[in-house]
C-alpha positions in Angstrom: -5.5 -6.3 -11.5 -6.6 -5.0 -8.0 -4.0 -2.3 -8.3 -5.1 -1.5 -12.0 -8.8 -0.9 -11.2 -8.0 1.0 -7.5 -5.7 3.6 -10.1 -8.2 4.0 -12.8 -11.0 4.8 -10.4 -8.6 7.6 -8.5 -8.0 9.2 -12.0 -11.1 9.2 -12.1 -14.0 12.0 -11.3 -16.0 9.5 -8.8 -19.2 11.6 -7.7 -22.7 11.0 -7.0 -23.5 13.4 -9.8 -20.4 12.9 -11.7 -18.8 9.1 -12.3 -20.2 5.8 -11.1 -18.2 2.5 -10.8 -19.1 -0.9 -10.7 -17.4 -3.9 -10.7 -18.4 -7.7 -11.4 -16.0 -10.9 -11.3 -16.7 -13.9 -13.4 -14.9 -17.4 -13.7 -17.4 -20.3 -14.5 -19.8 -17.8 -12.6 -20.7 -14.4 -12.0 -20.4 -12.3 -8.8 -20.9 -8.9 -8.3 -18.9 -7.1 -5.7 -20.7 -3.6 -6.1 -23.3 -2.3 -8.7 -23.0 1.3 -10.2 -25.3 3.4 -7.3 -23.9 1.5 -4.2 -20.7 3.9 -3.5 -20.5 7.1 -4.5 -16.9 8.1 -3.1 -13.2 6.7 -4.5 -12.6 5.4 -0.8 -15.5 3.1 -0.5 -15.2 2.0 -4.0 -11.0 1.1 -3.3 -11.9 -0.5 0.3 -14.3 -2.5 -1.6 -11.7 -3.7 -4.1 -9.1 -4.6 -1.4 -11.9 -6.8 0.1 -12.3 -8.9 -3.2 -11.6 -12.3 -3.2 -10.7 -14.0 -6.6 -13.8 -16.6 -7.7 -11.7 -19.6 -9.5 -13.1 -21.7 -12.1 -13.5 -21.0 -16.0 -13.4 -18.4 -18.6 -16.9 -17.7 -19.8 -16.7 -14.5 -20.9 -19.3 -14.2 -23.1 -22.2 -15.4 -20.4 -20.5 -12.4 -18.3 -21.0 -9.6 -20.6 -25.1 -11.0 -20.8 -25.4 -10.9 -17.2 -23.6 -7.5 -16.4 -25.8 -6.2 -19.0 -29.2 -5.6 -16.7 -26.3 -3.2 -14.1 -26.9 -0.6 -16.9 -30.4 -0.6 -16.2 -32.2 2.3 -14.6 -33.6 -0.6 -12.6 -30.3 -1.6 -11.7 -28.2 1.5 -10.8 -27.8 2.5 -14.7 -27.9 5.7 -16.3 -29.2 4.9 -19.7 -29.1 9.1 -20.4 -25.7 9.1 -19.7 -22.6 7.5 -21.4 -22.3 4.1 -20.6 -19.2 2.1 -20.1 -17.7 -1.4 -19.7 -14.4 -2.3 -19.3 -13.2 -6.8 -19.8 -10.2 -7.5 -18.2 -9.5 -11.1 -18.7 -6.1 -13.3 -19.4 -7.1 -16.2 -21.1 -9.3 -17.5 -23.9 -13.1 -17.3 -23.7 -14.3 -21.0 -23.5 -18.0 -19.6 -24.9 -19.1 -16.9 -27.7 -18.3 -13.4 -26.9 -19.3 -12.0 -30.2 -23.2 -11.8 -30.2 -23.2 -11.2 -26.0 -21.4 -7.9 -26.8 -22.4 -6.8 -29.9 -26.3 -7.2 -27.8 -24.5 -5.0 -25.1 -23.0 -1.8 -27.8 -26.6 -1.8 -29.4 -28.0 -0.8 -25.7 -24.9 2.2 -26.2 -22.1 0.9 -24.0 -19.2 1.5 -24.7 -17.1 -1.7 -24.4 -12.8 -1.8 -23.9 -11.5 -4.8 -23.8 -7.9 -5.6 -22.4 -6.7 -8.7 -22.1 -2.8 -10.5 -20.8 -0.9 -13.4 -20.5 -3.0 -16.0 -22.7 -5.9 -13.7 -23.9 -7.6 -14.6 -27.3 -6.5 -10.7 -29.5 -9.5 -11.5 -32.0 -11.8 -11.6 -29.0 -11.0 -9.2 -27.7 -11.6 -7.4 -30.7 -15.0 -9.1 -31.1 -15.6 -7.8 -27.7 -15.2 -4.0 -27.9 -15.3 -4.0 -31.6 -12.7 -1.3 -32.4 -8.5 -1.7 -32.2 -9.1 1.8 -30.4 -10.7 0.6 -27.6 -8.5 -2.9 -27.5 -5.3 -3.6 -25.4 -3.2 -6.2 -25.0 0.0 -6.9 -22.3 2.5 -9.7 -21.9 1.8 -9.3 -17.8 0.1 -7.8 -15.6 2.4 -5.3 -14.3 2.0 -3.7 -18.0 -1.6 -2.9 -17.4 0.0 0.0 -15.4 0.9 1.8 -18.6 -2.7 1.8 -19.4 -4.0 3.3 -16.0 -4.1 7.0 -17.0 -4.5 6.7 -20.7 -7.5 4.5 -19.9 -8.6 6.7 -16.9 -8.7 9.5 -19.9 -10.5 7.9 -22.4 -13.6 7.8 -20.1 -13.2 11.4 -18.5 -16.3 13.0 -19.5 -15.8 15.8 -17.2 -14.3 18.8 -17.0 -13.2 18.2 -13.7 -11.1 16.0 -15.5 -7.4 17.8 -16.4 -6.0 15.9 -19.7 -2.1 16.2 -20.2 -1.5 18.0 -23.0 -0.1 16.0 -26.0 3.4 16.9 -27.5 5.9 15.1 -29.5 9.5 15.4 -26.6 12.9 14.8 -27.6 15.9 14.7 -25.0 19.2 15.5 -26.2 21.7 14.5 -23.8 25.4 14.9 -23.3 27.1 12.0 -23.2 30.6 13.6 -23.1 33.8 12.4 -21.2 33.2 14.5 -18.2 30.1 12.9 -17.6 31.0 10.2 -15.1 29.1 7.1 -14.6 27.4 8.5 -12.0 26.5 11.7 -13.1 25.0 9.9 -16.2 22.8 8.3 -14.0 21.4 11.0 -12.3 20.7 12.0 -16.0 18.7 8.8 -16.6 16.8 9.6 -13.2 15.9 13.5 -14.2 14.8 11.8 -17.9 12.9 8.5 -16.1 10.6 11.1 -13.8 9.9 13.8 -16.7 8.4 11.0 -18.4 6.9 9.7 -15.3 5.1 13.1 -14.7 3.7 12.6 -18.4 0.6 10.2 -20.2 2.8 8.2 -22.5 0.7 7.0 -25.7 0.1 6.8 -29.6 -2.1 9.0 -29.2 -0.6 11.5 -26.2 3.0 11.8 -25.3 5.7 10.6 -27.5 9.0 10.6 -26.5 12.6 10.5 -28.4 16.1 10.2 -28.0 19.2 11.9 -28.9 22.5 10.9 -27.6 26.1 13.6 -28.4 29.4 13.6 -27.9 32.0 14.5 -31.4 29.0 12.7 -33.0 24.9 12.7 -32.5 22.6 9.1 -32.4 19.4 9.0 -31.9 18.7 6.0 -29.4 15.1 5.9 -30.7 12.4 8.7 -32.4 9.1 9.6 -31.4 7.2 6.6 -33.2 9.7 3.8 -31.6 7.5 3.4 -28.2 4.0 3.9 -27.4 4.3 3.0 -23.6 5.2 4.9 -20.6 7.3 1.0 -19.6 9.2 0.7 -22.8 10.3 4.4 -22.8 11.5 3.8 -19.3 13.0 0.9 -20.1 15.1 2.3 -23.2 16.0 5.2 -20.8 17.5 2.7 -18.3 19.9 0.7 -21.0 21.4 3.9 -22.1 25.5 4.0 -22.3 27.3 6.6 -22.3 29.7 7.8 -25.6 31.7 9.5 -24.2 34.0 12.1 -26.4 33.5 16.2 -27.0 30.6 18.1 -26.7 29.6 19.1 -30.0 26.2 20.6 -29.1 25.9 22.8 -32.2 26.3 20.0 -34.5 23.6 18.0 -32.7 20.9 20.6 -32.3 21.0 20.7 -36.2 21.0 16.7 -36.1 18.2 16.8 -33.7 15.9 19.0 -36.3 14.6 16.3 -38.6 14.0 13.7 -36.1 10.7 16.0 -35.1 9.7 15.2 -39.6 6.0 13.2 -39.7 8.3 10.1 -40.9 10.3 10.0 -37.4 6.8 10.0 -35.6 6.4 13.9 -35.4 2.9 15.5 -35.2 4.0 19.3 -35.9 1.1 19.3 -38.7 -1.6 18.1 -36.2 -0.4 21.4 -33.7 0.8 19.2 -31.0 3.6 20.5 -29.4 6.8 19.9 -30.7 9.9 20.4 -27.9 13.8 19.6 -27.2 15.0 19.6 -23.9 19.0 19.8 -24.0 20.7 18.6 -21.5 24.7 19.3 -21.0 27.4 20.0 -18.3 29.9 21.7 -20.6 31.2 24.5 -22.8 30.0 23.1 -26.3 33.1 22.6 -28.4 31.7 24.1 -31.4 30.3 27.2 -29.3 30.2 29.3 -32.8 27.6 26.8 -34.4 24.6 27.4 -31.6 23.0 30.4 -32.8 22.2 28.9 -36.4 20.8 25.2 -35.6 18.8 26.7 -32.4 17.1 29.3 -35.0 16.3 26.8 -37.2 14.6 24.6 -34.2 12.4 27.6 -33.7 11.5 28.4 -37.2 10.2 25.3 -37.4 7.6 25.5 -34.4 10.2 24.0 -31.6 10.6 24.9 -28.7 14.0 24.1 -27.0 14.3 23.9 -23.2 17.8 24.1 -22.3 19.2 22.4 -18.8 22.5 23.1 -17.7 24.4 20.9 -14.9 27.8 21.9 -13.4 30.0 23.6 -16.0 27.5 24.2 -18.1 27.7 27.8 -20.3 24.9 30.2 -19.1 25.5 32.6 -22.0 24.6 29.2 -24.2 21.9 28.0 -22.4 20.0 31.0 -23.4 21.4 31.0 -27.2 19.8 27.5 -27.8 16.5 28.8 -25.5 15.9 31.7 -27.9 17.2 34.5 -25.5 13.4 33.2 -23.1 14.6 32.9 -19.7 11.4 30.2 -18.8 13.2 27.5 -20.7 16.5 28.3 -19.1 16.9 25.7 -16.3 20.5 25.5 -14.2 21.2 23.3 -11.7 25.2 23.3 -10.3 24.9 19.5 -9.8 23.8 16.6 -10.8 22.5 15.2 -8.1 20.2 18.2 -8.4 18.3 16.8 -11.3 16.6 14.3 -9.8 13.2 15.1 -9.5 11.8 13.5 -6.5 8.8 11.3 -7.6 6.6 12.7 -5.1 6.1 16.0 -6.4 2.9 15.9 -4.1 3.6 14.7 -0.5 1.9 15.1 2.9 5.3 14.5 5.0 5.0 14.0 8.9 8.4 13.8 11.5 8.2 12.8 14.8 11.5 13.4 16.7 12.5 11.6 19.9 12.8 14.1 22.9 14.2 12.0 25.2 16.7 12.6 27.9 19.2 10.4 26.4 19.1 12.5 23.1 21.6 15.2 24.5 24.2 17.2 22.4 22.5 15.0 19.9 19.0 17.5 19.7 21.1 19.9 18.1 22.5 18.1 15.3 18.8 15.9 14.5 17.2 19.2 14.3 19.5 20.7 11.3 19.4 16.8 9.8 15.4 17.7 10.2 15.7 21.1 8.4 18.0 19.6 5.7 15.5 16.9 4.7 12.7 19.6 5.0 14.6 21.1 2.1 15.4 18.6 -0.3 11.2 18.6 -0.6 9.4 21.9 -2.4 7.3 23.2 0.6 3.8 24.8 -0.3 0.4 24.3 0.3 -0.4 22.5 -3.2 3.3 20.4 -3.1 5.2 19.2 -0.1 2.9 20.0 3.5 5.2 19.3 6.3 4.0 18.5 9.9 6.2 17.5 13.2 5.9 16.5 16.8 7.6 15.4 19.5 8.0 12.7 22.1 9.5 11.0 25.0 7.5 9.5 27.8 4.6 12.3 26.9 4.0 13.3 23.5 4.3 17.0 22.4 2.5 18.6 19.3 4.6 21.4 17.7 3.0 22.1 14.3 0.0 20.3 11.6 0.3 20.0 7.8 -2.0 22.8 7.3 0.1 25.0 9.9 3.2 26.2 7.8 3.5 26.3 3.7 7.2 27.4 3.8 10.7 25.9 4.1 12.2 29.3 6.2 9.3 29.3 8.4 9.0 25.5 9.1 12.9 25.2 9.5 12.7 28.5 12.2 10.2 26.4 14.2 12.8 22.8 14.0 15.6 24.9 15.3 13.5 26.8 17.8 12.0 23.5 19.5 13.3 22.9 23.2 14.3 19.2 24.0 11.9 18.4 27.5 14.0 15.4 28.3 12.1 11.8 29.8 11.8 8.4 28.6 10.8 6.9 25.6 7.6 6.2 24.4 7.6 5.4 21.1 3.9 3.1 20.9 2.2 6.0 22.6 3.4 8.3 20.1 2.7 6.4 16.8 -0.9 6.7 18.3 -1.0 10.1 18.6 0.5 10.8 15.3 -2.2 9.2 13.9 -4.3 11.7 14.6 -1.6 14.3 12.0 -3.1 12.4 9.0 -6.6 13.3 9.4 -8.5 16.1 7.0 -8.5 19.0 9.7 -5.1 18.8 10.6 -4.4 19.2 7.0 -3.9 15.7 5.5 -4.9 15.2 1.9 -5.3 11.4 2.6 -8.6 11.4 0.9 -7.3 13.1 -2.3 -4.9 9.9 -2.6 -1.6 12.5 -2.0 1.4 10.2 -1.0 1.4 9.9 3.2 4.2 9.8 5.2 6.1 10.2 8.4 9.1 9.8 9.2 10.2 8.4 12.9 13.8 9.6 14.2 14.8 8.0 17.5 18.0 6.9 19.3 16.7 4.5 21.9 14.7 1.6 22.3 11.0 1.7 22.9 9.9 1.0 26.9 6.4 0.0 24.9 4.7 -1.6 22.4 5.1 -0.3 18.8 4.1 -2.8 16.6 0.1 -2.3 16.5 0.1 1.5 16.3 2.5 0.9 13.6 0.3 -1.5 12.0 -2.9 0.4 12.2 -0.8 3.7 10.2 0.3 1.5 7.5 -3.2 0.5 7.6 -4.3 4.1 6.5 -1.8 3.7 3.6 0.9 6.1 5.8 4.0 5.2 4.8 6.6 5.4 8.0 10.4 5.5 7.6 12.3 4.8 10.6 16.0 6.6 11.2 17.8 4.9 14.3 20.8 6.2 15.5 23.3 4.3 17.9 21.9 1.6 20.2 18.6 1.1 19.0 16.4 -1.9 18.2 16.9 -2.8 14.4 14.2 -5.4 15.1 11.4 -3.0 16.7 11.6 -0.2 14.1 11.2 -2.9 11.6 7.9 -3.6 13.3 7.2 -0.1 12.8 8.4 0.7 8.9 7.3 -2.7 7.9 9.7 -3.0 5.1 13.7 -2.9 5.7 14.3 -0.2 2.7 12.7 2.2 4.6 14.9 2.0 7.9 18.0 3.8 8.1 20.8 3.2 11.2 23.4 5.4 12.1 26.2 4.6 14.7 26.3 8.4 16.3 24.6 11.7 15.3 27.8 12.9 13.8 27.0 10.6 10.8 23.4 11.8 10.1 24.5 13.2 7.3 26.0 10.6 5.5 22.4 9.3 5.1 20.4 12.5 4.3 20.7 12.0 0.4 20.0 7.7 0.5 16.6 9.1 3.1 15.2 11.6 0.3 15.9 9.1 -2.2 13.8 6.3 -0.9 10.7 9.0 0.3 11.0 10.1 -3.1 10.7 6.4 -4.7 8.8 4.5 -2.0 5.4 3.1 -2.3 3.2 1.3 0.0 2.4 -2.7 -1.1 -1.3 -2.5 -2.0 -3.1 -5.7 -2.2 
């Protein structure tokens, strides 16, 4: 529930002149933990959160809505000019009257959403907000996580505030024998963060379904799933057909599943588009042109993404001949999108004089993870120092915004020699993730740095490592040969995101498994 309201109030346009939270707990009783004009900046308002503790008792819902009432008061912190809103989160059955309390509360013009899980009472929840609009219901908590950005949304009021566009998006994948397992999972991955990147609702983002091989099926059409979680989770249970790639035959199977009755909106002007995904020459190459007209005669737009052995020259057939939905990749591997499409990513590389012939082969291990990221000032910043018994700055996030010229500096560094430090520098990283060395900590971009060593620490690491985690930095540990498995635990805090090698010769072997968890971690928020 913690996590729910922390995401909600960063999607938010938080603002002394703009957006003003406040939050209240009840049970039996009510306590406010901040009123509306106490914190005007996202960071106070989350530290706040974190610091929460839960009350216990009862449900009495309806005595809470009464009381938060007077914190929309211009007395109070309110801003009875501007719009007004309260959102209920509860998971159980009110054990007083909820109707007249917040019916008292609308007639002041606020707003009320009510969402309730586990054990919540629907038709009081209705009574509550008074609209099926502005009423949501879960099985867990975990599924309030679909309603983060769709809720987030619905009070923007701003036009600070960027709203996804809607559109109506069908995959059609190849499912074909040359697909193996593994490639169709990479698949999956490429399909699970497109979604990701997108506000799944009702009312926003609809997705569909189409799996080919001889024959077309659709899995499940636009008006199946109205949740980011059970789009996902159909994604995830796919199974491949396998069999030929009849493309032609199932672009022309794909048209109709964009009709009103399949949960298309092409008559409200949301966008209507098909993203084809295949590694192969189609078997019925002849039948593109016709199908892929017909797509665009009726306002679709098809995005065509070839893998491997996929047919350039048929590609651009089923993209209408427009080169900006003409997407090759020559594996598949190469599909998946790393999560963090916006990352603030920090190495620190052990200098030491035990490092040797090894300096060599960490720094091109260094450039290679450099780029499996998209460098750039708006995407992927990249900063780096080194250590051994002193600790040596080479270059801030805000210093280079390119792959070429970041990787020039790696392979130009000099290895100094000494012992090794590794306490002292965790503390002097820290300094890396601050504002004016180019950190966008305070815009909630993912932090991280990443700790490549080959010895064991002759100081203490695990409070410098504590207090980075503490600033939400998320540090991933590579060890290679005789190191301390138990030390740079202390420092990652979590075994997924420490990696041990037996020599630098095998570096390598672990570059793809490294990206993948940077790409997918997250820290544990309270």
């Amino acid at each position: 529930m913690k996590d729910f309201m922390k995401s909600v109030i960063t999607k938010s346009a938080v603002a002394q002149d703009n957006v003003h939270v406040g939050v209240m707990q009840f049970s039996s009783i009510q306590q406010l933990a901040f009123p509306l004009n106490q914190y005007y900046s996202k960071e106070q308002m989350l530290n706040a959160i974190t610091a929460m503790q839960q009350v216990g008792g009862g449900t009495l819902t309806g005595e809470a809505i009464t009381d938060v009432s007077q914190y929309f008061d211009g007395l109070r912190g309110g801003r009875p000019g501007m719009r007004q809103t309260l959102i209920v989160i509860t998971d159980g059955e009110a054990q007083d009257e909820v109707k007249e309390p917040a019916m008292a509360l609308r007639n002041k013009g606020v707003v009320v959403y009510a969402i309730g899980v586990v054990d919540a009472n629907t038709t009081q929840l209705l009574e509550i907000s008074s609209s099926a609009k502005r009423t949501y219901t879960e099985r867990d908590f975990d599924a309030l996580k679909d309603l983060e950005t769709e809720l987030a949304l619905e009070l923007c009021t701003s036009t600070d505030c960027k709203k996804t566009e809607k559109a109506d998006i069908i995959f059609l994948v190849d499912g074909s024998t040359s697909i193996t397992l593994e490639k169709f999972r990479s698949m999956q991955k490429f399909m699970s963060s497109m979604v990701n990147q997108t506000i799944v609702g009702k009312d926003l983002t609809r997705f569909g379904l189409i799996l080919y091989s001889t024959n077309p099926n659709s899995v499940f059409p636009l008006k199946q799933y109205s949740s980011k979680r059970e789009v996902l989770g159909a994604i995830q249970e796919l199974k491949s057909p396998y069999g030929d790639t009849y493309t032609g035959k199932a672009l022309a199977y794909s048209l109709p599943f964009f009709n009103k009755d399949n949960g298309g909106r092409r008559d409200l002007n949301v966008p209507q588009i098909l993203m084809v995904i295949t590694d192969g020459d189609a078997t019925d190459r002849h039948s593109l042109v016709a199908p892929s007209v017909a797509l665009r005669e009726h306002g679709i737009s098809v995005f065509s993404i070839g893998v491997e052995g996929a047919n350039k020259k048929q590609l651009e057939i089923m993209a209408g001949h427009d080169s900006s939905k003409v997407f090759y990749v020559d594996s598949f591997k190469a599909l998946e999108i790393c999560e963090k499409q916006q990352a603030d990513l920090v190495f620190l590389l052990d200098q030491s004089g035990s490092i040797n012939q090894g300096d060599t082969i960490m720094k091109k291990f260094t450039t290679d993870l450099v780029n499996s990221f998209k460098v750039s000032e708006n995407l992927v910043r990249v900063g780096l120092a080194q250590f051994s018994s002193e600790f040596q700055d080479e270059f801030d996030l805000n210093k280079f915004y390119s792959q070429e010229v970041v990787n020039k500096h790696i392979l130009s560094m000099m290895q100094r020699g000494g012992g090794t430090h590794i306490g002292r520098a965790l503390d002097s990283i820290r300094g890396y993730f601050e504002a004016s060395r180019g950190s966008r900590r305070s815009a909630r971009i993912s932090q991280n740095l990443v700790l490549i060593t080959d010895g064991e620490s002759q100081d203490d690491v695990e409070e410098a490592a504590d207090h980075l985690r503490a600033l939400g930095i998320e540090v991933f540990a590579i060890g290679i040969g005789n190191v301390h498995d138990l030390e740079l635990l202390q420092i990652t805090g979590a075994a997924e995101r420490l990696f041990t090698v037996n020599n630098f010769g095998s570096l390598d072997k672990i570059k793809q498994k490294v990206v993948e968890t940077i790409c997918e971690s997250t820290l544990y928020k309270a």
